[in-house]
C-alpha angles and dihedrals in degrees: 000000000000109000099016087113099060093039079057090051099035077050087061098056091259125121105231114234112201122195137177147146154220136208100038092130095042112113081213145038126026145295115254112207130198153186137195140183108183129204095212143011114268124212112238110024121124132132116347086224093057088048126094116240081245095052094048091050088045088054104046101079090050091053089045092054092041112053151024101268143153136176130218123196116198117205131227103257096057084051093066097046088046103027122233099276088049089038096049093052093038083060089039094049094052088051088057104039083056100063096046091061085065102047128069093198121095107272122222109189128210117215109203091229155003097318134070118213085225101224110103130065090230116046137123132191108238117201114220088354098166096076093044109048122043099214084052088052088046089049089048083051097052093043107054094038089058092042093046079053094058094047091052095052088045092053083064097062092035105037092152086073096060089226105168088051095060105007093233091291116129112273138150095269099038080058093054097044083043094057085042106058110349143234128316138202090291108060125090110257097197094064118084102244085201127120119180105240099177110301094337124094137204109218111161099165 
């Protein structure tokens, strides 16, 4: 059952740090990494990706109002001098870092993942975490309602790209729009914009 891993840990005198984050697959944009500590459990949070947009949006204002939390987003270009796996726990590892300034309890942090970020005495790499711990779900939550945000402010100043329909993730039709005019400033260089269609290739970079 959801939470039953950070009730072990609060059981055991620890204050249970939860981190995630969205946009590690998009060709564009950036990851947006967070962190959460809540005060209290909070009915209806699971897994940002079982959510609907209009439930995550729902829950943010309770998590925010229930817990210690930040967000870090961590743009393109430093994805492509860190790559995405390094980029994603540098941004998980400042959320962190910033809400253990704030509590005076001993913090036990909780990586979504395989990978710790390596930075705190107590940390462990959850796998699928977000459907485990709840302060991981809430961090998924915060996370990919603030990326989906930025992509649809971008798409304002992009709207060629189509960016609130697909996030900048690759699809079918960011393909398409990819192979028709080509990638701009936002998109991560180091990823290979290219999908096999047939015997023809997409290689914009």
């Amino acid at each position: 059952m959801i939470g039953d891993i950070d009730r072990n840990y609060t059981n055991q005198g620890f204050r249970v740090i939860g981190a995630d984050e969205a946009g590690r697959g998009p060709l564009c944009g950036p990851v947006v990494t967070a962190a959460v500590s809540l005060f209290c459990e909070i009915p209806g949070i699971n897994d940002s990706k079982k959510l609907s947009e209009k439930k995550r949006r729902e829950l943010v204002p309770r998590i925010i109002e229930n817990s210690l939390w930040a967000v870090y987003s961590v743009p393109p270009n430093v994805i492509d001098e860190m790559n995405i796996l390094h980029a994603s726990l540098f941004g998980m590892g400042r959320c962190v870092s910033r809400i253990i300034e704030k509590i005076e309890e001993n913090p036990f942090v909780m990586i979504d993942g395989n990978k710790k970020t390596g930075l705190f005495e107590n940390e462990i790499a959850l796998v699928k975490g977000d459907a485990k711990s709840m302060n991981i779900a809430a961090a998924s939550i915060l996370a990919k309602v603030y990326r989906d945000r930025i992509m649809d402010k971008w798409d304002k100043i992009y709207p060629e790209y189509r960016l609130a329909s697909h996030k900048g993730y690759p699809t079918a039709e960011h393909y398409e729009i990819l192979k028709r005019i080509g990638p701009c400033e936002i998109y991560r260089k180091s990823f290979r914009l290219k999908k096999e269609e047939k015997a023809e290739q997409l290689d914009l970079f």
